[in-house]
C-alpha atoms as one frame of an Amber mdcrd trajectory, in Angstrom:
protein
  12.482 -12.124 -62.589   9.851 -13.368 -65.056   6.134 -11.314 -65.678   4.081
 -13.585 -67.866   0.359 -13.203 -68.808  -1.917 -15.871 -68.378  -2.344 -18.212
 -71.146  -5.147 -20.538 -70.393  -6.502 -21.603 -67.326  -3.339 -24.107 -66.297
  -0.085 -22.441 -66.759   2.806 -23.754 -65.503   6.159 -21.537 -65.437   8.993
 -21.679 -62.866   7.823 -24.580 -61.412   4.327 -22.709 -60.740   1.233 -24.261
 -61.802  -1.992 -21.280 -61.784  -5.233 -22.582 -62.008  -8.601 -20.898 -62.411
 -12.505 -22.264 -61.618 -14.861 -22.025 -64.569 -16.910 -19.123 -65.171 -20.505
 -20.378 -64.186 -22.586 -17.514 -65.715 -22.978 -15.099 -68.377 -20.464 -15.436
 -71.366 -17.379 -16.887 -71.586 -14.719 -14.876 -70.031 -12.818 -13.249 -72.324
 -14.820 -12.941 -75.214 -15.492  -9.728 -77.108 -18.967  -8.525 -76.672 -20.275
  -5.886 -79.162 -23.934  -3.663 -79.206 -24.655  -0.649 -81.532 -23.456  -0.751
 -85.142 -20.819  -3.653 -85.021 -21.031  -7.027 -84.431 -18.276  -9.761 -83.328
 -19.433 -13.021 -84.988 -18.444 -15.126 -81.788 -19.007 -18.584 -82.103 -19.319
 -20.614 -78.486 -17.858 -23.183 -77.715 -19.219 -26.601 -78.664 -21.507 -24.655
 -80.793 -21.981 -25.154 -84.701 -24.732 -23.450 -87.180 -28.083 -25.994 -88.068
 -29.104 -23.309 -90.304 -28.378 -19.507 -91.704 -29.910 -16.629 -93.549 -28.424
 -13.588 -95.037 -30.229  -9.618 -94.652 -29.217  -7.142 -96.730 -26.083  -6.396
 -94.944 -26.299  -8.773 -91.915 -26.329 -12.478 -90.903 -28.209 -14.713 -88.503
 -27.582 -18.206 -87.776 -29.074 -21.056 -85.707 -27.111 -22.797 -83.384 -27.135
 -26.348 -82.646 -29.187 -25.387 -79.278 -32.106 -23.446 -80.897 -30.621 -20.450
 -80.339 -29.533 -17.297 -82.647 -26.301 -15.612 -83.656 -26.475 -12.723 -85.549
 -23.429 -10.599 -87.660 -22.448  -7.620 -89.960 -24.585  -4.333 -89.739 -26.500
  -3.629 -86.877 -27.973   0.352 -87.794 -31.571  -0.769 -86.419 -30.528  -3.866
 -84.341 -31.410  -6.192 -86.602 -28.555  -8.465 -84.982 -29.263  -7.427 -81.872
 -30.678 -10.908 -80.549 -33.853 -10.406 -77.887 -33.050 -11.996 -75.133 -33.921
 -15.614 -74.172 -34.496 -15.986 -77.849 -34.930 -19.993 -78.068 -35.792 -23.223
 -79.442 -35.469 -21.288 -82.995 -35.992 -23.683 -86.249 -36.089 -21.024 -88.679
 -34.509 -17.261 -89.418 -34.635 -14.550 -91.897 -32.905 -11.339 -92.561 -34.606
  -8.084 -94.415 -33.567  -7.731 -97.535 -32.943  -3.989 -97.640 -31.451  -3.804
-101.466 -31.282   0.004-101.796 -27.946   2.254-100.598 -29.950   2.972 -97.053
 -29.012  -0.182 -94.502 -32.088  -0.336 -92.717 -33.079  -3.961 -91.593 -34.673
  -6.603 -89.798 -34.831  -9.959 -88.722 -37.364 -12.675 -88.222 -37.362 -16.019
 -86.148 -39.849 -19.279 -86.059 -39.735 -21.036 -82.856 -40.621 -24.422 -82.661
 -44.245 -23.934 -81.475 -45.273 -22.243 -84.496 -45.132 -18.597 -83.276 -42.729
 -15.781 -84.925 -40.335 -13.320 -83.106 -38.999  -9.583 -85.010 -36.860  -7.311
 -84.293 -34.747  -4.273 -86.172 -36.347  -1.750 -88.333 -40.077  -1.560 -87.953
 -40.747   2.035 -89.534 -43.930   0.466 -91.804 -45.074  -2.276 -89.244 -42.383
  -5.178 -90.634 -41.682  -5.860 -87.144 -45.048  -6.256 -85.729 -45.929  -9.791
 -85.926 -49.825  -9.898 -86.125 -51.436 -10.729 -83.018 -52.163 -14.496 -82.299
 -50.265 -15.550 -85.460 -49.404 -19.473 -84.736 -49.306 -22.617 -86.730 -46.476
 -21.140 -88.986 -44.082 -23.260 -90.175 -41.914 -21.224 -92.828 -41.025 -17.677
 -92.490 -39.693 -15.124 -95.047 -38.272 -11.074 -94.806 -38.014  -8.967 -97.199
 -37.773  -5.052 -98.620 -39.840  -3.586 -95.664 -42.591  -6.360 -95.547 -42.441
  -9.896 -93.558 -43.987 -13.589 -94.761 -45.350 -16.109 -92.851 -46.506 -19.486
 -94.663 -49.431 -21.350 -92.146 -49.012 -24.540 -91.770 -52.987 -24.960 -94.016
 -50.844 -23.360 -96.692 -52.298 -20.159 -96.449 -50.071 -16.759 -96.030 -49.904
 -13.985 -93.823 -47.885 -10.584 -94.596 -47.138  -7.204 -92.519 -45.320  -4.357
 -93.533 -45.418  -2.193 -96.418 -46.504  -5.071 -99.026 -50.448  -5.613 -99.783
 -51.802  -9.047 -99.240 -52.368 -11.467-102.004 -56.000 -13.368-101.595 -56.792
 -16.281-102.848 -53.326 -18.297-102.824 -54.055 -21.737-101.362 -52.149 -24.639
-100.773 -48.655 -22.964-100.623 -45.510 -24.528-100.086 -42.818 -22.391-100.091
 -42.340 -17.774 -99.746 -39.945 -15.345-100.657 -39.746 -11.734 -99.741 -37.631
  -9.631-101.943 -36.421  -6.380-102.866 -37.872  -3.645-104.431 -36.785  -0.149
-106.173 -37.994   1.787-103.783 -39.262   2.042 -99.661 -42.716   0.971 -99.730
 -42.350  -1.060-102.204 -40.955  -4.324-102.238 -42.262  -7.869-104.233 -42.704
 -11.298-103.175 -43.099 -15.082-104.311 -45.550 -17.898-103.470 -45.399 -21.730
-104.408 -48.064 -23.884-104.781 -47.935 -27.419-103.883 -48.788 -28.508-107.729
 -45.082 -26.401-108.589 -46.732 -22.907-110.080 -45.621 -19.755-108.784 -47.068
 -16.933-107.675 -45.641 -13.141-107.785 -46.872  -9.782-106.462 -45.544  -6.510
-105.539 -42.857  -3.835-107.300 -43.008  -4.930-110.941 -40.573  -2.075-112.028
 -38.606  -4.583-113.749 -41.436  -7.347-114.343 -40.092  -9.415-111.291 -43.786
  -9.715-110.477 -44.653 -11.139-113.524 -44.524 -14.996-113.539 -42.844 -16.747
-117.230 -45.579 -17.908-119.110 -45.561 -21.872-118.822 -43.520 -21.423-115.640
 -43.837 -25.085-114.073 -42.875 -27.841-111.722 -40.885 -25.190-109.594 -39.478
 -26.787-106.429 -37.388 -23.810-105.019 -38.099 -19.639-105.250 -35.875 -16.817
-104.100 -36.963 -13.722-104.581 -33.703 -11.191-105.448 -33.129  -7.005-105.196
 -35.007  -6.796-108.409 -35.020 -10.705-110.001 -35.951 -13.870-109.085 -34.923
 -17.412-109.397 -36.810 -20.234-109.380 -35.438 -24.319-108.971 -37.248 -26.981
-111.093 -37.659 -30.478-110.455 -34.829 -31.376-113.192 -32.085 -29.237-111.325
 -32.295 -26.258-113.794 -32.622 -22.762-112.969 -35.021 -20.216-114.353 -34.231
 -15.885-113.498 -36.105 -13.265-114.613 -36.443  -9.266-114.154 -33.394  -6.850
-113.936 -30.820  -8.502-115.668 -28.404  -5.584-115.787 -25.863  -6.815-113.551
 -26.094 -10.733-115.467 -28.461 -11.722-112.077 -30.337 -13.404-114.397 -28.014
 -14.899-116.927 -28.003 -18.773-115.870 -24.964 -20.162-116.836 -25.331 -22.540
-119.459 -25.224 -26.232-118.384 -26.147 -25.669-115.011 -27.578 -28.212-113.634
 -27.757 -30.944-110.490 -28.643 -27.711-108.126 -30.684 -28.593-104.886 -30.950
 -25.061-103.592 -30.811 -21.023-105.188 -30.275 -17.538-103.175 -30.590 -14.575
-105.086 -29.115 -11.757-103.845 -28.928  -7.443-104.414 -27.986  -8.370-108.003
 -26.230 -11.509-107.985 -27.092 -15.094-107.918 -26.148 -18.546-106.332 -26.734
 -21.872-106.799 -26.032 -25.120-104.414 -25.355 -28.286-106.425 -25.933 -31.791
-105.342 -22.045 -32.634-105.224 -21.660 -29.727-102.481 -20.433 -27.241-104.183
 -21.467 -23.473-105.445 -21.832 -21.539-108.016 -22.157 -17.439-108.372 -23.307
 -15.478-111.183 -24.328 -11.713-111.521 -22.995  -8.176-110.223 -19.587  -8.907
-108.712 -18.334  -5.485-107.587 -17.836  -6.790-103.699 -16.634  -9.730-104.862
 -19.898 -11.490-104.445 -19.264 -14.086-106.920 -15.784 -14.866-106.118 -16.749
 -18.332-104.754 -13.736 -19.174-102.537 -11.844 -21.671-103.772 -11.927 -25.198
-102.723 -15.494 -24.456-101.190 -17.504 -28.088-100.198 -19.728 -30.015 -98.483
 -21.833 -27.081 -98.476 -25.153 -27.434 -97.371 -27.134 -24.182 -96.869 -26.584
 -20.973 -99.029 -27.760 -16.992 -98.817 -26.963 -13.831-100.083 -27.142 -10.397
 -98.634 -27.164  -7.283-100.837 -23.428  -7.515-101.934 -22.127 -10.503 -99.930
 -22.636 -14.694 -99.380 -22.892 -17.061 -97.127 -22.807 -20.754 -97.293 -23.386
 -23.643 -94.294 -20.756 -26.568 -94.562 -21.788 -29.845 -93.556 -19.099 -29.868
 -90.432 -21.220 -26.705 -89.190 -18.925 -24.409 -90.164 -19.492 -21.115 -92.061
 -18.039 -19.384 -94.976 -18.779 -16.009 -96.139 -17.562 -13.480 -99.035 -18.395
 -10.392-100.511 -18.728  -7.239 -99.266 -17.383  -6.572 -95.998 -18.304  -3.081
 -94.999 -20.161  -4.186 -91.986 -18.987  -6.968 -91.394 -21.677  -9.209 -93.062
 -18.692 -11.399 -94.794 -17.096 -12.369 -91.420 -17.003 -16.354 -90.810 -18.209
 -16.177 -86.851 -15.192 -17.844 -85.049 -13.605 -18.457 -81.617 -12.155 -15.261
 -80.146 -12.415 -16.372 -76.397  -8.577 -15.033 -75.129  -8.902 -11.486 -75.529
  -7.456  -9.015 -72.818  -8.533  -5.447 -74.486 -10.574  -4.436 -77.160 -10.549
  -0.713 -79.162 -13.204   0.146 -81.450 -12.532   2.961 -84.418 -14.366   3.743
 -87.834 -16.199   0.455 -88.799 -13.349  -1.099 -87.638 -12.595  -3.570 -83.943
  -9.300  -4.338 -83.156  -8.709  -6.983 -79.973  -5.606  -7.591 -78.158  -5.044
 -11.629 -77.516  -3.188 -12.623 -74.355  -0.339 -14.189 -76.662   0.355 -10.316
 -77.669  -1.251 -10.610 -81.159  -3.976  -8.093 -83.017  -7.192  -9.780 -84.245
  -9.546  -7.461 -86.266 -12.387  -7.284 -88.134 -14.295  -4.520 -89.960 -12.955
  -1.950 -92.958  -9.479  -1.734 -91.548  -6.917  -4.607 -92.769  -4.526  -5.929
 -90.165  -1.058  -5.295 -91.237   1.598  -8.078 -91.409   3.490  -9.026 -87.863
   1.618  -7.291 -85.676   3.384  -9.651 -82.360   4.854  -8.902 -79.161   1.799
  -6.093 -78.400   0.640  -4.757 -75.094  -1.694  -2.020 -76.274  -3.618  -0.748
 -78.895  -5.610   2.290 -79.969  -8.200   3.044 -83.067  -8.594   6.241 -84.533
 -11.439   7.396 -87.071  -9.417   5.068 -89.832  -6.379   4.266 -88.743  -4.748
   2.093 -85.755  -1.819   2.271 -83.675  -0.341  -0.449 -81.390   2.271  -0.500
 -78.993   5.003  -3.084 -78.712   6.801  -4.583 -75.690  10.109  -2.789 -76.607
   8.346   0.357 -76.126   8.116   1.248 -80.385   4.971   2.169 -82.148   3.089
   0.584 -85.129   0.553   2.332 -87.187  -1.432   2.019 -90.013  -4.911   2.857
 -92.146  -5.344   5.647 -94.013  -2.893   8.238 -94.050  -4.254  11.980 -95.295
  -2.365  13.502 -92.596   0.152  11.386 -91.799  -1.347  10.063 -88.863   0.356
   7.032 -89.220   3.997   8.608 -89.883   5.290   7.557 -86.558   8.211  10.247
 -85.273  11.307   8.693 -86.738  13.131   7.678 -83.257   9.997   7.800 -81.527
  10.767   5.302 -78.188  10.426   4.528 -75.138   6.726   4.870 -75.256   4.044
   3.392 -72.864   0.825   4.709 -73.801  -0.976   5.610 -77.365  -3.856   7.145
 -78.175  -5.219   7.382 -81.957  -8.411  10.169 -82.539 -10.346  11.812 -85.423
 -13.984  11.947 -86.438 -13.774  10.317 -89.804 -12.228   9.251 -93.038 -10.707
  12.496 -93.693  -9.741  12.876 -90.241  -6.792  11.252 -88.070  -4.312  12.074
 -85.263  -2.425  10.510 -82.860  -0.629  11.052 -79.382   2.389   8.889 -77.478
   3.350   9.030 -73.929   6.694   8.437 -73.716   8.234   6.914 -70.271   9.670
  10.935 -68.850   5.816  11.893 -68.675   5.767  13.828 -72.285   3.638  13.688
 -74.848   4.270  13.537 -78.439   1.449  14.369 -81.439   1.607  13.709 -85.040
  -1.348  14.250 -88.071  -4.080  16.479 -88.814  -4.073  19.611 -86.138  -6.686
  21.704 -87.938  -7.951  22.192 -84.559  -4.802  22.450 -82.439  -5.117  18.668
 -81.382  -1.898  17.957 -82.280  -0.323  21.375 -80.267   0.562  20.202 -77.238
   0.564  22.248 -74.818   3.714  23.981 -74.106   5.653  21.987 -71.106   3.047
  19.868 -70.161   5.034  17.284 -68.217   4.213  14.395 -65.798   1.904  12.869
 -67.401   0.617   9.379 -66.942  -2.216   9.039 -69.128  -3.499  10.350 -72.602
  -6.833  10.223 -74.610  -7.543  11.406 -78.067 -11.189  12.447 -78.862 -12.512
  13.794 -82.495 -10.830  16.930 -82.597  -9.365  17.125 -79.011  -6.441  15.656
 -76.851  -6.656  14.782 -72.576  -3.788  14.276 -70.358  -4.096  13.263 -66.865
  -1.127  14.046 -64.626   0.646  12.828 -62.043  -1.485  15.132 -59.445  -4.646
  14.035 -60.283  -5.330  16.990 -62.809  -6.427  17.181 -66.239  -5.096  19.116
 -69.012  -7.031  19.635 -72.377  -6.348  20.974 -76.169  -7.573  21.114 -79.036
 -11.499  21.735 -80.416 -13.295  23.596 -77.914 -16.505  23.892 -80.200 -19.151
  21.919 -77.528 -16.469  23.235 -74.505 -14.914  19.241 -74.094 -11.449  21.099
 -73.016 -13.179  23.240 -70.788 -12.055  21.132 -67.692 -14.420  22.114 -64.609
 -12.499  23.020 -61.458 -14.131  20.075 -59.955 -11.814  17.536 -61.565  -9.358
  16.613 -59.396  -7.935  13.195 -58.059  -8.861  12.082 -61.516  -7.366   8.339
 -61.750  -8.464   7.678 -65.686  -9.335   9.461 -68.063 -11.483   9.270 -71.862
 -12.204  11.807 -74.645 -15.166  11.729 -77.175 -16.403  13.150 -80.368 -17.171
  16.627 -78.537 -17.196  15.399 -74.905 -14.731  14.110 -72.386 -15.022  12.064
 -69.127 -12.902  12.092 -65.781 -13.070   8.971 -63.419 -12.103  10.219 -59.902
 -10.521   8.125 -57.618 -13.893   8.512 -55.568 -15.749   6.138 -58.361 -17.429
   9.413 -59.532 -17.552  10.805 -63.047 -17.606  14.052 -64.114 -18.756  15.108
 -68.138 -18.094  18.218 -69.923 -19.117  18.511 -73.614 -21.965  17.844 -75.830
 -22.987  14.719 -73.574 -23.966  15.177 -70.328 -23.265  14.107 -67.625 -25.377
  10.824 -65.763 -26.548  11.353 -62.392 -25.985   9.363 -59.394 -23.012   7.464
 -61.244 -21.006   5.936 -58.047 -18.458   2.870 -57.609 -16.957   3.173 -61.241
 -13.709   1.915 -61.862 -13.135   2.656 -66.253 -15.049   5.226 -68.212 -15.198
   5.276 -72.437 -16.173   8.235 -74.558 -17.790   7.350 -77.996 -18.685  10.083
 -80.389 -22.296  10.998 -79.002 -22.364   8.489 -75.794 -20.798   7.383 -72.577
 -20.351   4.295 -71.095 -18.872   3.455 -67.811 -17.798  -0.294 -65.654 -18.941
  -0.577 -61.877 -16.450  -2.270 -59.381 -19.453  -4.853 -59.333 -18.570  -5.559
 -63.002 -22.056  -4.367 -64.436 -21.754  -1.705 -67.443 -24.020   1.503 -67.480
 -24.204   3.449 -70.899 -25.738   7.021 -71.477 -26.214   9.594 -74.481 -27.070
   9.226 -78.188 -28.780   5.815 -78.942 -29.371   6.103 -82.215 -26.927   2.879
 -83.300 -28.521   0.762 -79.921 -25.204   1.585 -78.197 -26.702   2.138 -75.011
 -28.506  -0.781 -75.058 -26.351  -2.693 -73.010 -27.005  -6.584 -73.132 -28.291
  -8.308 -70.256 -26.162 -11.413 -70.692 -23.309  -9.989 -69.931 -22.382 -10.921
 -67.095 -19.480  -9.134 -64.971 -17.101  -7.100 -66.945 -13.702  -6.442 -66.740
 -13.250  -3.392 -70.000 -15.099  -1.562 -72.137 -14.588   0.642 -75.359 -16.701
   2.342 -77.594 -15.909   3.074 -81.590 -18.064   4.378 -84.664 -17.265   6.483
 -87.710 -19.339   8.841 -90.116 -20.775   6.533 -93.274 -20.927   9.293 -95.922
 -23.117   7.321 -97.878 -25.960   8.207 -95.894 -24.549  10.743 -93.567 -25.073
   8.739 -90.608 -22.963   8.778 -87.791 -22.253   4.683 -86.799 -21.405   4.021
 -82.758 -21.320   1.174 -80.962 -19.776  -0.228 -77.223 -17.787  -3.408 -76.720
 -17.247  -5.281 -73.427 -14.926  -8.170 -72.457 -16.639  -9.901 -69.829 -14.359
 -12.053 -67.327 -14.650 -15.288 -64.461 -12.883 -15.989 -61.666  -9.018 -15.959
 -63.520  -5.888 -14.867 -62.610  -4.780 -11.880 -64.475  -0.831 -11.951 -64.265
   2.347 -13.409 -62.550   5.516 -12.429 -61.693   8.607 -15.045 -60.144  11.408
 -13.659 -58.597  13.255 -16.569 -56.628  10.974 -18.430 -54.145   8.648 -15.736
 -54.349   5.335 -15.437 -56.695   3.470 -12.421 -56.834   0.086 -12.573 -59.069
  -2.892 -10.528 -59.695  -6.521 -11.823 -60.102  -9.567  -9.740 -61.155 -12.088
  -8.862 -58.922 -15.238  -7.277 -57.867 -16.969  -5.767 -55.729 -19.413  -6.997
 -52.996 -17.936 -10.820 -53.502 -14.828 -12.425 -51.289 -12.130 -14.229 -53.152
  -9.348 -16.793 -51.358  -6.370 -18.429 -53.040  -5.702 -22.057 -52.714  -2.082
 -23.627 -53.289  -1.050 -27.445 -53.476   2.197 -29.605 -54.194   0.153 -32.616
 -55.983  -2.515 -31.142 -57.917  -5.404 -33.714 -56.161  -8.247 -33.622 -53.672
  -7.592 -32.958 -50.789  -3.611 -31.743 -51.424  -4.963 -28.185 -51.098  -4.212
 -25.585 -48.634  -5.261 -22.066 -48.132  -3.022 -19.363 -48.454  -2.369 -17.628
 -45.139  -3.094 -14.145 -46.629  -6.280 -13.909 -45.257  -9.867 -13.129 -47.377
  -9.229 -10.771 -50.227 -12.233  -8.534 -51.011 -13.371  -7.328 -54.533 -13.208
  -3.803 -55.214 -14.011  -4.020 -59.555  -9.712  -3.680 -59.684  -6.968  -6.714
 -59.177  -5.691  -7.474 -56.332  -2.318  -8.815 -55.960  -1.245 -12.030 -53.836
   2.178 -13.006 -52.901   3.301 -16.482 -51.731   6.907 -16.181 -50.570   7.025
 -19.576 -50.093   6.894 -20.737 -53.877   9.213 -23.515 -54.008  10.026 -25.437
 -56.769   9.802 -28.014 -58.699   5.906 -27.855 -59.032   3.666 -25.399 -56.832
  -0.228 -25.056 -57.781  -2.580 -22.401 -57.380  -6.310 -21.806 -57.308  -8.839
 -19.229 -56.747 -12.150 -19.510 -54.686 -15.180 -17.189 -54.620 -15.959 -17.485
 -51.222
């Protein structure tokens, strides 16, 4: 016999040829979809970038279709793209330069109007009322730009207005050393400069003699300014060498000046970095072209190739230095501290976030994220682990085997444990037990499904009961004697979650409960919020919202799993959450050959019908229904069996009836 997954849409195997309609709505199937904290820079397909701008720790990009992508840190939804967002010419991320990572976003549509989103706390999000006829747009240190198209200027937020400027050309918002604060540039159409706002390190005050200025950027604390003979001019805080020019530069067509670093575009394509370089920021990657576009963030860059394309380097911390990419075959997704890992159908890792990948991670059919470290589970039953390792949460049990599930927990950096379930229904525990989650309890036996919250472990049994350890400081292993016929199971930060083979959920913990919750088919526990997938394939989310991780998208069409990850970020003592989804079409899910007989699963859902078509010549009007009748969608797969699969070439299709 031979069990294969699904590789693309046509596989052939055994003389079996699988074939599956396109997906007609929503996004593509298979794709990771992320809201909250972290981002997955997806980029469609068919789709390339027309233009991008850099926040302080996040990205947005135009797409060839007028619409938005956005990347990298997501605390107040700056990347969290408003829906129908279109026919975009222009974007612009907040440049929040201090530790905090507070920010938002800005976007000109073609008819002159501007859209915000993310941080508002001091009005930078709300666009003045009938603001139109703008055609250049410009964010910056809790204050917004808008250039009219009579060259005057508009600004909201927390930075005064400057009267008097006339005939302007060109804005940029910049940082500032404080909230409230913030500074900004101006350019006139005879190539002076303007500058207004923080002055703490006399980036408000313009170089005497300062002329025929074609390009500003206003920095953190500095500016740089592009003159009709290709030279550069910086001034203000120079005590990360922002504003030390390197000598000879010249032939540069565009500047970006970042937290404390600085770029330049020349006319051959190519880029050059000067400045604070402690994310790497000005490690320009080698053999970097036919670059068109360039921005900076706080601590990373970005640059637009001619092909479309994008590069990105620097800090990495949210994800701001991630090139967005195809990621379209993913089959499961796990989510841990400011890290995403996704299974591929070929049985490989991809990741993104704090958490490096380690070498030959192949041949995988699970995976699990902790607080900082990973585990993944092989076909041959082993167990990889990695990330950091204070309590040896990634010493996998020499002779550890014959495993088929893992499940990796802990609250944060200094935190980390991790469970196996081996194939005789045991459990096995290894790294910090502080709290007793690594004590499992005594004889616990026929078990078929583990979980591993912040400080506490779940097993589901063979019965249908639930057995907790661990933490008991919010009462998530207090299991309520109404969980019973559980059928999966998930465990928080301080809260854990029973699906019952009824679709119903019950919560106990420091999040509630949701009323009413009915047809579910997979639950996920974050660290202060729920979310759960309806046998209809729509996703409800409940609890803490702080990140925007209940804010499910509407786009997403019908969904086939769901995760949740976040982490504490010390730096500001913020707790970071946020929910993933992989939405799916109409695809076959698996196959299995055993002689003349093919057995495979497709996904489904509920309320729709689904048929299965099969053909010897792979043409119109060569196809034939199965005679297995009209399957119906329940939000699980069903599984179809042709006994009648006789080589050398059999086809098969699926229908939504």
């Amino acid at each position: 016999m031979t069990r294969v997954r699904l590789l693309t849409h046509v596989l052939y195997v055994v003389g079996l040829f699988l074939s599956e309609s396109a997906f007609a709505s929503g996004l593509p199937a298979g794709q990771v979809v992320s809201w909250g904290t972290v981002v997955l820079p997806y980029l469609p397909p068919g789709k390339s970038f027309t233009n991008i701008a850099a926040g302080g720790h996040h990205n947005l990009g135009i797409l060839n279709d007028g619409t938005v992508l956005g990347w990298g840190c997501n605390d107040s939804g700056q990347v969290a793209i408003p829906n129908g967002l279109s026919n975009v010419v222009a974007v612009a991320g907040g440049r929040d330069y201090t530790v905090d990572t507070f920010g938002h976003s800005l976007a000109l549509k073609s008819d002159g109007t501007v859209v915000a989103w993310g941080y508002g706390y001091v009005g930078q999000t709300n666009v003045p009322a009938g603001l139109s006829n703008v055609v250049s747009i410009s964010a910056g240190l809790d204050f917004s730009l808008a250039l009219k198209s009579d060259g005057t200027l508009v600004t909201w937020g927390s930075i005064g207005s400057q009267t008097g400027l006339s005939n302007i050309v060109a804005i940029s918002a910049g940082g500032g050393w404080t909230h409230g604060g913030g500074h900004a540039m101006a350019l006139a159409n005879d190539g002076s400069v303007f500058a207004w706002g923080d002055n703490s390190f006399n980036m408000a005050t313009v170089p005497a003699g300062l002329s025929n200025v074609i390009a500003i950027s206003a920095g953190g604390t500095h500016n740089l300014v592009l003159k009709s003979d290709g030279t550069v001019i910086a001034w203000g805080n120079t005590a990360s060498g922002q504003t030390n020019v390197p000598s000879g530069l010249t032939n540069v067509i565009a500047i970006a000046a970042g937290g404390s670093n600085s770029l330049a575009l020349k006319r051959d394509g190519t880029v050059v970095a000067w400045g604070d370089n402690s994310k790497g920021q000005t490690n320009v990657p080698p053999g970097l072209s036919n670059v068109v576009s360039i921005a900076s963030g706080f601590s990373h860059c970005v640059a637009l190739t001619s092909d479309g394309k994008i590069v990105a380097w620097g800090n990495n911390d949210f994800g701001s230095a991630n090139a967005p990419g195809a990621l379209n075959d993913v089959v499961t997704a796990a989510g841990g501290g400011n890290f995403t890992l996704a299974l591929r159908k070929n049985g490989t890792v991809a990741g993104w976030g704090l958490l490096p990948l380690p070498n030959g991670l192949s041949n995988i059919t699970a995976i699990s994220a902790g607080s900082f470290h990973a585990l993944a589970l092989r076909n041959d039953h082993s167990v990889t682990a990695w990330g950091l390792n204070q309590n040896g949460q990634t010493n996998v049990p020499t002779g550890l085997m014959n495993v088929i599930g893992i499940a990796a927990g802990g609250l944060d950096y200094s935190s980390g444990f991790s469970l196996a379930l081996k194939g005789d229904g045991t459990v096995v525990a290894w790294g910090l037990g502080l709290n007793g989650q690594t004590n499992v309890i005594a004889g616990l036996s026929n078990v078929t499904s583990i979980a591993a919250g912040g400080t506490h472990g779940l097993a589901l049994k063979q019965d249908g009961s639930v057995i907790a350890w661990g933490s008991n400081s919010a009462g998530q292993t207090n299991v309520p004697p109404t969980v019973t016929n559980v059928i999966a199971i998930s465990a928080g930060g301080a809260h854990s979650l029973a699906l019952k083979a009824d679709g119903s959920v019950v919560s106990w913990g420091d999040v509630p409960g949701l009323n009413g919750l009915t047809n579910i088919v997979a639950i996920a526990a974050g660290k202060h919020h729920s979310v759960a997938l309806r046998a209809d394939g729509q996703v409800i989310a409940w609890g803490g919202n702080s990140e925007g991780q209940t804010n499910v998208p509407v786009v997403l069409g019908k969904v086939a799993f769901i995760a949740v990850g976040g982490s504490v970020d010390f730096s500001n003592s913020r707790y970071r959450s946020y929910s993933l989804a992989i939405p799916v079409g109409l695809q076959f899910t698996s196959l299995q050959v055993t002689n003349h007989t093919a057995t495979f699963g497709l996904r489904t859902f509920a309320g729709e019908q689904y048929g299965v078509e099969c053909s010897t010549n792979f043409i119109d009007g060569g196809w034939a229904e199965l005679p297995i009748g009209t399957i119906s969608g329940n939000g699980f797969d069903a599984f179809v069996t042709d006994t009648n699969a006789v080589p050398p070439t059999k086809f098969y299709r699926l229908k939504r009836l």
